[in-house]
MARKESE-362699 format. One record per atom (N, C-alpha, C, O): x, y, z. Coordinates in pm, whole numbers, plus 50000, padded with zeros to 5 digits. Atoms other than C-alpha are relative to their C-alpha. Example, Ala and Ser with C-alpha at 12.3 -4.5 7.8 and 13.67 -1.06 7.14 Angstrom:
<atoms>
500894988150000;512304955050780;500905012050000;501945011850066;499184988149994;513674989450714;499235010950073;499745022050090;
</atoms>
This chain:
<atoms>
501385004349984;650857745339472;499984987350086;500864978950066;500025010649887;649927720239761;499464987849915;498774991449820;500735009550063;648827683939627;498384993450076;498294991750198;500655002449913;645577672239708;500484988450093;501444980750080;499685018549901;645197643440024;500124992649889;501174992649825;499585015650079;644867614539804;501244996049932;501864985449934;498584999750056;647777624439603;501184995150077;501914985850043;499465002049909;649637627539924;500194984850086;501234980250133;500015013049961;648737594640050;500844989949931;501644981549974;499295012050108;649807576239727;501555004350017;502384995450034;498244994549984;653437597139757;500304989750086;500794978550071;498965008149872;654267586240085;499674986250018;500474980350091;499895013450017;652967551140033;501224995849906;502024988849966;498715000050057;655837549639746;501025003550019;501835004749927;499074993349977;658087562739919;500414988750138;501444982050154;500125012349880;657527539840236;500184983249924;500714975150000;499675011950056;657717506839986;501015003249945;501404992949889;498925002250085;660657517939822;501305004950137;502315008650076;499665000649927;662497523040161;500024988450053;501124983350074;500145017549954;661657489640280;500984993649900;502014988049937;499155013550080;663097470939970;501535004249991;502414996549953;498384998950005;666447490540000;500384995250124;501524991150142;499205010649849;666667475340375;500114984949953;501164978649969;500025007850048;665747447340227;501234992249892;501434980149902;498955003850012;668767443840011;501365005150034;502435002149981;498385002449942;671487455540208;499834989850139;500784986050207;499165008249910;670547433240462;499704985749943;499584977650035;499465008550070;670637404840209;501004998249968;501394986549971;498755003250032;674087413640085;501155007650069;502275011250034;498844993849895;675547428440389;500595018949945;500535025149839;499324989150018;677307460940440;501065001249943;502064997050001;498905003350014;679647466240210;501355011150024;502555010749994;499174990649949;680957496540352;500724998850121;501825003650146;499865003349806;681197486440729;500794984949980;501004978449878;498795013049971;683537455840877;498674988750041;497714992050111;501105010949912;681237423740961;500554997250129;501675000250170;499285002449841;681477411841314;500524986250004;500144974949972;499185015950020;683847387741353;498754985150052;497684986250112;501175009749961;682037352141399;500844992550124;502064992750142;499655002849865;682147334841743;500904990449980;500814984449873;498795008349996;685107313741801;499444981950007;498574978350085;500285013649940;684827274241790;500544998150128;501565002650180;499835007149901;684557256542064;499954983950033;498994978749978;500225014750040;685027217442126;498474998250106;498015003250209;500845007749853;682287198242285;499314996550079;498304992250025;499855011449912;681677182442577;499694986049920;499324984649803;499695007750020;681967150742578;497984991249980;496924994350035;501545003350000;678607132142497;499634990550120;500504982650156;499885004849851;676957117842842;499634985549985;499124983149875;500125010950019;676577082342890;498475002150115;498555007450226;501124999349905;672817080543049;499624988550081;499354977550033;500095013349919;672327059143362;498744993249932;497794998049871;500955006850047;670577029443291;499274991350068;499864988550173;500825011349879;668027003843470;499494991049914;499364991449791;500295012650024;666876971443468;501254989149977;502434991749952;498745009049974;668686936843489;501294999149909;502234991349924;498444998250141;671396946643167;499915012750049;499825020749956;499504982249990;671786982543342;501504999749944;501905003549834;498624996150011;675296981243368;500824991749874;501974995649856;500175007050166;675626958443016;500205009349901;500995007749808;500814996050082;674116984642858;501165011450043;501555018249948;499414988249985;676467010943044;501594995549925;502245001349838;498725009850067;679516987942954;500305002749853;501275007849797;500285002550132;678496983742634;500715017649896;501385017449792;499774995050097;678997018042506;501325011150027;501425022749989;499064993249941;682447025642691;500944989349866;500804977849825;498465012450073;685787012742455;500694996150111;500745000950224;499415011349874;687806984342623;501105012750064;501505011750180;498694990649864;690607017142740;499195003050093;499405000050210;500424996549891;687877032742887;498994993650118;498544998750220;500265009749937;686497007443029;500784999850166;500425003050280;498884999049904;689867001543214;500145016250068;500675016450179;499374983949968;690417040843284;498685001850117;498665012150185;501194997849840;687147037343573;500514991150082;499854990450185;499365007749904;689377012143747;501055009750078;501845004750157;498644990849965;691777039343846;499405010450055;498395016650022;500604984449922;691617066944098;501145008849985;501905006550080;499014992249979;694217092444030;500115012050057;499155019650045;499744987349929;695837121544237;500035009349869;500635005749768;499894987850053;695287155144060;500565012250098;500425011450220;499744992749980;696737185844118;498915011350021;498445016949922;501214996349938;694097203844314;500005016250008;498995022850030;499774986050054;695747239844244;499785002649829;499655013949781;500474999750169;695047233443846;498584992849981;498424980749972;501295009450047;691427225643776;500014999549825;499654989949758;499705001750188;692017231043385;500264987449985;499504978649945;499105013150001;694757204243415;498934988850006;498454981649919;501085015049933;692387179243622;499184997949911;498964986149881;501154999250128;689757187943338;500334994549923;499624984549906;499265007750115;691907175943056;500434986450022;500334976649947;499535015649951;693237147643228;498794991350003;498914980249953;501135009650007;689627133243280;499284995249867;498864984749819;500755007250138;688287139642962;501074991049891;500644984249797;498745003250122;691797128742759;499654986150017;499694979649912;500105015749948;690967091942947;498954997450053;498814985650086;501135007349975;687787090343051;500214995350139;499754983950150;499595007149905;689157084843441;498615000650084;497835009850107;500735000949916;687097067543655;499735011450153;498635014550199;499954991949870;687837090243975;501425006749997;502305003449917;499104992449941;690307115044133;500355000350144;499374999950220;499764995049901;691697120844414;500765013850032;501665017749958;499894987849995;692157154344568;501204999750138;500744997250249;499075005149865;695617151244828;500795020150026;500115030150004;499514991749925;697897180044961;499545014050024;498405012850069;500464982249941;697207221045039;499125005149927;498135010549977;500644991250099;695867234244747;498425000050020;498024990650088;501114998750000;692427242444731;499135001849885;498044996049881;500254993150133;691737259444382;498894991049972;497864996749938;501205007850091;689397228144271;499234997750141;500264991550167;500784995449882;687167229544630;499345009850008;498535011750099;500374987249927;686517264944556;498845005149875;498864997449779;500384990850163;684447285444260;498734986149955;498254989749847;500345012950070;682417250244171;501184996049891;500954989049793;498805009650063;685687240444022;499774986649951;499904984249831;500005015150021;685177204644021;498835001149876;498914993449780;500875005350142;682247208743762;500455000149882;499884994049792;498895001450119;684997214943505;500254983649994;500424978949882;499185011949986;686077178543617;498834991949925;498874987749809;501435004050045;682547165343578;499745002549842;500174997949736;500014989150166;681757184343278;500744990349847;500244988449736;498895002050086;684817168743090;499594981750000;500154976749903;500295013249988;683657131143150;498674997749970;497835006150004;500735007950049;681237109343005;498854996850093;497664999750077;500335007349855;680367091943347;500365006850124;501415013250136;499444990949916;680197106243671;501254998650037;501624989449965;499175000349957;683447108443835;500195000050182;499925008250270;500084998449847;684097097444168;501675009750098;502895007950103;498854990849917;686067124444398;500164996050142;499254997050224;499465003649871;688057111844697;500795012050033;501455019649963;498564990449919;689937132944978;499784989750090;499004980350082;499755004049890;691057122845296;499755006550110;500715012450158;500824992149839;688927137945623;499684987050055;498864978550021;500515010949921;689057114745867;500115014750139;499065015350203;500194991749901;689797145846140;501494998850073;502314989750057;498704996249923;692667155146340;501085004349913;501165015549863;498354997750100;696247151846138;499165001249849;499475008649756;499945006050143;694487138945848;498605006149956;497654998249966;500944996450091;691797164345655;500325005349896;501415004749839;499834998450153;691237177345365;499515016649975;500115024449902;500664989150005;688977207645406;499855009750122;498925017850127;500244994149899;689657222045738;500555016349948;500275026050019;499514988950000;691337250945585;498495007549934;498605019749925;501104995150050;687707258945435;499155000750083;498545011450092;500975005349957;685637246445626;499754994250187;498834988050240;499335003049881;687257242945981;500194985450046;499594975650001;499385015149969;689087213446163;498644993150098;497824998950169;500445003649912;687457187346315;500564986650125;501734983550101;499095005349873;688527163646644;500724988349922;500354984849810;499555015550035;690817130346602;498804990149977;497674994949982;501095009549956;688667098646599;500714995850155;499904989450222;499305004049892;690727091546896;499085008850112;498465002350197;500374984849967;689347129547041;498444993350049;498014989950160;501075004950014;685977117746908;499154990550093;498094992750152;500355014049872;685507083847125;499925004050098;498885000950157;499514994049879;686877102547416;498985011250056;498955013350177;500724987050018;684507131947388;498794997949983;498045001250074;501554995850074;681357129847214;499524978149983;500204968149958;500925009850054;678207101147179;500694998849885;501525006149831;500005003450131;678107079846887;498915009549941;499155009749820;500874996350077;674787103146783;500995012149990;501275014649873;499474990850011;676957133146862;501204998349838;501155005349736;499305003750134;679567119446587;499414996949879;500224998449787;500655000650088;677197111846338;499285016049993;499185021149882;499964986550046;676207146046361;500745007749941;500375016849867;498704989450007;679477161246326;500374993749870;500665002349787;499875003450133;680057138146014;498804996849875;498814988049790;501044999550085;676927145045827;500295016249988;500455019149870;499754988350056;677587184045845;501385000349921;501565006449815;499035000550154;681097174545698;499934994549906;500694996249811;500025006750147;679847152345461;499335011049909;499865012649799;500934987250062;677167183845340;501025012149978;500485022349934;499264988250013;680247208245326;501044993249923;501785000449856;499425006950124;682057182845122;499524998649891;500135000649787;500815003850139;679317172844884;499955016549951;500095018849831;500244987750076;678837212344849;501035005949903;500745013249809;499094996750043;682277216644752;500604988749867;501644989949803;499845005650123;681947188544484;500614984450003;500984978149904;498715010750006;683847157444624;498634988450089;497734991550167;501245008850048;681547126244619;500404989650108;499454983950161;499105009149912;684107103344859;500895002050097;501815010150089;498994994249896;685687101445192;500984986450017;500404975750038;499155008849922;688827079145279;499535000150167;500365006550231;500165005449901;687337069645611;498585001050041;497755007549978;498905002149900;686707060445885;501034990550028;500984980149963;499085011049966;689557041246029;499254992350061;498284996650125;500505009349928;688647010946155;501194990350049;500974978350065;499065007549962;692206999946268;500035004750159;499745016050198;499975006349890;692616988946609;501525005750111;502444997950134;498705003249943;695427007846841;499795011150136;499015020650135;499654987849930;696417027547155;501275006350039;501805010650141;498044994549970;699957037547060;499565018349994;498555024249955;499844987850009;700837072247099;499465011849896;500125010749793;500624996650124;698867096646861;500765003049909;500185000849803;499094998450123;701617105446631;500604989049949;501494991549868;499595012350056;702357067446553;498835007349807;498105016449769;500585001150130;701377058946175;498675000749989;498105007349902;501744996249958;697577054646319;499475006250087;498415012450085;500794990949911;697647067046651;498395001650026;497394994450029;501354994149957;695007087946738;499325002049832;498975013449802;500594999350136;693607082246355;498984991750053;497844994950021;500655014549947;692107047846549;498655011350122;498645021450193;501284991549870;688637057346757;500214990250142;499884992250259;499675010649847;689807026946994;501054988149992;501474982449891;499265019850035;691836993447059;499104992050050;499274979950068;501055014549954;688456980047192;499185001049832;498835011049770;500605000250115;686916963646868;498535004050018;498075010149922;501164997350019;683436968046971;499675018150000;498635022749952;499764989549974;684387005047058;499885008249866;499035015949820;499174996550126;686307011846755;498215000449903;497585010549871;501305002750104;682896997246533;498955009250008;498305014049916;501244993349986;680477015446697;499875016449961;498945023049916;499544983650024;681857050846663;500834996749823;500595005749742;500164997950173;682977043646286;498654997649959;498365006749881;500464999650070;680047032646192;498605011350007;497655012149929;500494988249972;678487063946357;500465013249882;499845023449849;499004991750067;681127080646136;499545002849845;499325012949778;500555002150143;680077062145808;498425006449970;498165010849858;501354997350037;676107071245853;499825012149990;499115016549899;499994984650072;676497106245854;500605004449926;500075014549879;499644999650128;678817107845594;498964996349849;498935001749739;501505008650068;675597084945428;499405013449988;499245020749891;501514985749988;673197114045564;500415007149874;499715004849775;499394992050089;675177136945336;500294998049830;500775006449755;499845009950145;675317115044997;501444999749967;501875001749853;498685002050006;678947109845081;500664984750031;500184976850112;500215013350003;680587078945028;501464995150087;502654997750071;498605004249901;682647061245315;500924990749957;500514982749873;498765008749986;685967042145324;500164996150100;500555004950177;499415010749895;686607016645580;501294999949930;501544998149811;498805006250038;690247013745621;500694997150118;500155002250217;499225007750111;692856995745656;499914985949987;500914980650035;500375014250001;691446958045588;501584996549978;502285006649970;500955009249797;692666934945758;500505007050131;500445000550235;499834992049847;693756960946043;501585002849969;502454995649919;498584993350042;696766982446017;500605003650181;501775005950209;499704997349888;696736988446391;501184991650111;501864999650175;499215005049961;698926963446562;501134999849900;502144994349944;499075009650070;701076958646259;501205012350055;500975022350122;498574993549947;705226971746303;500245002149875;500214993549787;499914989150152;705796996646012;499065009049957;497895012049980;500794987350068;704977021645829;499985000949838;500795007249770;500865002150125;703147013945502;500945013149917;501655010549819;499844982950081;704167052545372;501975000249960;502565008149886;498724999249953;707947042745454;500804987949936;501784988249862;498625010650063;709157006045391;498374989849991;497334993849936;500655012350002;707096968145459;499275000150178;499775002750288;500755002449906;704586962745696;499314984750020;498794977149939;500255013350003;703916932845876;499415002650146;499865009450238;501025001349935;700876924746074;500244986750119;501264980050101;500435011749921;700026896846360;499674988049932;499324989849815;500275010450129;699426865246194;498855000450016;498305007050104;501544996750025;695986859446073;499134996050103;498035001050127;500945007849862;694766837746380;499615013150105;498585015450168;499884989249878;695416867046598;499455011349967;499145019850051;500654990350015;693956889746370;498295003450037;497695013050086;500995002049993;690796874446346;499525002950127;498445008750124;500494998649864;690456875646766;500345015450015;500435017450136;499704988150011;691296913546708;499725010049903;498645015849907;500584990550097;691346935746424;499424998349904;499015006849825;501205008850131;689466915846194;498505002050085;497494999750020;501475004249889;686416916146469;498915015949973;497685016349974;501184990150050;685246954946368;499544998249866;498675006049826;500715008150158;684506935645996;499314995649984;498854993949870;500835010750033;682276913846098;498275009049989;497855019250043;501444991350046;678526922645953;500665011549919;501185020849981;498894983650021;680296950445734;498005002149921;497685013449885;501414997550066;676356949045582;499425012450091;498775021950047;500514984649893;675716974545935;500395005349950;499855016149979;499274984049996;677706998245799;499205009649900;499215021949892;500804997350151;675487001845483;500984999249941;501944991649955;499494998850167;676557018345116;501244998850024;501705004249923;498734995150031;680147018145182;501044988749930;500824976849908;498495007250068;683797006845018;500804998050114;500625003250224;499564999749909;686246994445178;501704999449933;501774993549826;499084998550016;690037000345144;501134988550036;500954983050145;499245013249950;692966971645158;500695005049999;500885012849905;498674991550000;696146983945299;500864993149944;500514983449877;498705003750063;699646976845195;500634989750162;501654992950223;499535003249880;699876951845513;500464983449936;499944975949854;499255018850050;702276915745485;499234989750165;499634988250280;500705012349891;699836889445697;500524991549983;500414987249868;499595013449987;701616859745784;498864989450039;498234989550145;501205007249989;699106832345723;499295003249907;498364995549890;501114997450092;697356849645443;500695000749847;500844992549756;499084995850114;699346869745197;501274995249941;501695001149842;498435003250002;702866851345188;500895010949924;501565008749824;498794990550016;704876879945141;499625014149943;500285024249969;500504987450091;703016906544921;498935008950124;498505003450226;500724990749979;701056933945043;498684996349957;498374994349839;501015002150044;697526926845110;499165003549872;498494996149800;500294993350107;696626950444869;500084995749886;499415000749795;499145004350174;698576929444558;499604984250068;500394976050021;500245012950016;696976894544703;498814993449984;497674996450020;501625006550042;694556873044591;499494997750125;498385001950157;500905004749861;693776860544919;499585005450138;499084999450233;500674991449934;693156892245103;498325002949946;497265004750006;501474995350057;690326899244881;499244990849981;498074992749948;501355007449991;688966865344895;499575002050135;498415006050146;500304999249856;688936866245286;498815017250030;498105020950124;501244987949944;686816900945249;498904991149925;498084984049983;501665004550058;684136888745003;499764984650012;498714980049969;500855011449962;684326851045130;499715002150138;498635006650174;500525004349840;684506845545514;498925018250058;497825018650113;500984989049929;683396887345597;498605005249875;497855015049872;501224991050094;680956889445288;499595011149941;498445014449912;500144983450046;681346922645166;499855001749807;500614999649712;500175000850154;680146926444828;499805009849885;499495008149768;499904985850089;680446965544726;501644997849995;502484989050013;497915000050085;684026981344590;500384998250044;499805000750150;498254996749915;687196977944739;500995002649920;501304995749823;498854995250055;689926996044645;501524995450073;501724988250170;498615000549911;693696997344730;500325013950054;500145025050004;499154983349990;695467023744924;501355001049936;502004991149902;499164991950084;698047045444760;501444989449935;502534985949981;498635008150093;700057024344463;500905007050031;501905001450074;498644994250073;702297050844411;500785009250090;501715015850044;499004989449923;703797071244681;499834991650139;499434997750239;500075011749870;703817039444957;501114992949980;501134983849896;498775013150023;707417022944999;499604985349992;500164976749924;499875014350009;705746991845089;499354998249833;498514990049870;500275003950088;704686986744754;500875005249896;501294996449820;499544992950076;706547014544543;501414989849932;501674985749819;498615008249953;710136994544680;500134986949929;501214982049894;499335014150076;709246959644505;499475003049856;500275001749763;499624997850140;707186970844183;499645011149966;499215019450047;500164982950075;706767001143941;498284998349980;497534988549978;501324998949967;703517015143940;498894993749897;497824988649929;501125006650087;701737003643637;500224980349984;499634972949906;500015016249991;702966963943731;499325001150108;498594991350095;500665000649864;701246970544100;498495002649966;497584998450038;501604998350007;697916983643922;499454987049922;498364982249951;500555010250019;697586955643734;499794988850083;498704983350096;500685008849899;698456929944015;499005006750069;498284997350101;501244995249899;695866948144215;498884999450021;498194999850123;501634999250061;692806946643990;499724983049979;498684976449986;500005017550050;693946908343890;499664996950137;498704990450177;500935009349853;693766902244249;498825001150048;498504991150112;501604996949949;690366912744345;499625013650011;498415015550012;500404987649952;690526951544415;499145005049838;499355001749722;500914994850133;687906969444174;500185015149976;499505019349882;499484988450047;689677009044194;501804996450063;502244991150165;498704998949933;693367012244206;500745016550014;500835024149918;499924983149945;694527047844371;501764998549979;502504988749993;498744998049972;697837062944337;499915013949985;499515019149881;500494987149986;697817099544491;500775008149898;500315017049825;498764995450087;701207107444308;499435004549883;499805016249880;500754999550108;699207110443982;501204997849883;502054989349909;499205006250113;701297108243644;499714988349963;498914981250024;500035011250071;701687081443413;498864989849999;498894977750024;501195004450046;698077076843323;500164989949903;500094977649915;499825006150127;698657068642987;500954982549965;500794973949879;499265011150018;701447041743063;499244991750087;499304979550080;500395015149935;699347026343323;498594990949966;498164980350012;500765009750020;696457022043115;500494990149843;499834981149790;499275007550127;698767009042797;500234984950088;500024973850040;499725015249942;699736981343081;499094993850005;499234983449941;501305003749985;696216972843166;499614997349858;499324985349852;500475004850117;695216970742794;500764984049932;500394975049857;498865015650047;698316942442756;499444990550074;499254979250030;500005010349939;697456926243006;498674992849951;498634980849923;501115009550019;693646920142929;500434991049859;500094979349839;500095000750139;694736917842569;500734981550012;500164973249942;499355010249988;697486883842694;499294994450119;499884984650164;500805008449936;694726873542950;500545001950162;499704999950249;499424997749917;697016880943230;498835008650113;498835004450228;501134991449916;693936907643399;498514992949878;498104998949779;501415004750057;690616884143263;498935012749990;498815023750045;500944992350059;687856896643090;499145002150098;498745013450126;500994995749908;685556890043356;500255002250121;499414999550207;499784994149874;687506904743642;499785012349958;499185019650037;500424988350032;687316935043421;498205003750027;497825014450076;500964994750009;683876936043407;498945000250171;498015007350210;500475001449879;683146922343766;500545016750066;499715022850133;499594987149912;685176956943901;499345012149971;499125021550047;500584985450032;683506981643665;498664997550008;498015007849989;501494998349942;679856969043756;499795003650143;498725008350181;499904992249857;680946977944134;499965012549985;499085019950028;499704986049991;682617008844035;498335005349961;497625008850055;501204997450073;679247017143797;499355000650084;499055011850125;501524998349853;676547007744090;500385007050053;499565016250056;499444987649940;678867030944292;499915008450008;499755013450119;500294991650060;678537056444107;498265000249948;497875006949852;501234996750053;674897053644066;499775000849812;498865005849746;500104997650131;675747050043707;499274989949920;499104992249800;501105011649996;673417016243689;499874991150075;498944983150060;
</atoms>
């Protein structure tokens, strides 16, 4: 016998609520027939960001919430291994390093957005150096194709023409992640181009030389890439090879009427850093490597006025420096003397060179407020306040 509608209605309403409450508790107490799905794996991280800051305690305030290692660990530019971006990753975040540098063939961290692993892993931005100055000495031509000597450059092309040509490599650098260029040269020579500077030099006339770097530096600018003047006080006349043994310059009188002369106003050049080589000035330095003396780095920020970073070139794979001390006694003289990043492409012995740096502030030997004078450069540098 059929039921009437109404009957029918009330059925399948009871039948429809008592379906519901059995979903209802198996998916309260799970399946206990079926496997659950495994749960997603931990992961660490990142690192929490330090947010730029403004107003007259910007960099106070950025200071403030770094510990005294890492503090020290933005004074340091180290070489990474540019075929391991993992590696480079770990290394930044393990120390908090101020910068990298990116040196021989490899490419691997140039390619994929690689470098945002590097980024990523740090607190604070990280500043990325290579070396494109053009001819012998790039960094990205295998990507990105070669471009002329500065020697080539002078010889060849306007100063607007060169500021062209280094604003599209600064835009094919910044794309590829790297924030800093070692140049231009601003040393002074017309030896043979395969000397130590050679054809690295745009001239041996100083007004020459100035005008075409600082053609060099503004389109690197155009590009939000950040230049290196090198080698203060002029690497061009000197007899040696920095990379090799001791280098020794003209005495300072002679520099000044010469390779000291593309320095003067370094305010034309704009935003940039400037680099102190490993050069022995008679008259200045008595015996050390500009780089490791106090009185190279007063002669930039007293008599030429320069009052952004300066770094050193390469602690750690440069005889003239390597030859008298070991690398974590050369980063500390370096920073004690006035330089505000210390580079060593070689990379290694992070850890021991900021254990030295912590002794030293700790026995006064590297002052408190040279520390803090280098990392409010580095910091404004970095746009980080």
């Amino acid at each position: 016998m059929r039921p009437s509608a109404p009957l029918t209605r009330r059925m399948l309403l009871v039948l429809a609520a008592g379906a519901l409450l059995a979903a209802v508790v198996v998916y309260a107490s799970g399946d206990k027939t079926g496997q659950q799905p495994p749960a997603a794996a931990p992961t660490a991280p990142p690192p929490p960001k330090i947010a730029s800051a403004q107003g007259p305690d910007a960099c106070a305030t950025v200071i403030g919430e770094l510990t005294p290692r890492q503090r020290l660990a933005q004074l340091v530019v180290v070489g990474v291994d540019a075929s391991d971006p993992r590696s480079a990753a770990q290394l930044v975040g393990s120390e908090q390093l101020g910068g990298v540098f990116l040196g021989g063939n490899a490419t691997a961290l140039l390619k994929n957005n690689a470098l945002a692993q590097v980024q990523n892993a740090a607190r604070l931005p990280v500043s990325v150096a290579v070396d494109d100055e053009g001819g012998r000495v790039q960094r990205i031509d295998d990507l990105d194709g070669s471009i002329p000597s500065a020697r080539q450059m002078a010889a060849t092309m306007t100063t607007g023409q060169v500021r062209d040509l280094a604003r599209e490599r600064g835009r094919a650098m910044a794309a590829r992640g790297v924030t800093v260029d070692y140049a231009p040269v601003l040393d002074l020579t017309d030896a043979d181009a395969d000397e130590v500077i050679g054809d690295r030099s745009f001239s041996a006339d100083p007004d020459k030389a100035r005008r075409y770097a600082q053609a060099f530096a503004a389109g690197l600018e155009d590009s939000g890439i950040k230049p290196v003047l090198k080698h203060f006080p002029g690497h061009g006349h000197a007899t040696g090879d920095s990379h090799k043994g001791e280098v020794t310059t003209p005495p300072l009188s002679e520099l000044r009427k010469n390779d000291l002369v593309p320095y003067r106003d370094l305010a034309g050049f704009g935003d940039v850093s400037v680099m102190v080589g490993h050069l022995d000035v008679p008259g200045l330095t008595g015996g050390d490597p500009a780089s490791l003396s106090p009185a190279a780095y007063q002669l930039l920020r007293g008599e030429f006025g320069f009052t952004g970073p300066v770094l050193t070139d390469d602690l750690g794979a440069m005889k003239a420096v390597t030859q008298r001390y070991p690398l974590p006694q050369a980063v500390v003289k370096a920073l004690q003397s006035g330089a505000d990043q210390a580079l060593w492409s070689s990379g290694g012995q992070v850890s021991t060179v900021l254990d030295a740096l912590e002794k030293a502030t700790a026995d006064g030997t590297l002052p408190a407020d040279r520390v803090t004078d280098a990392l409010t450069a580095v910091l404004h540098a970095k746009k980080a306040c």
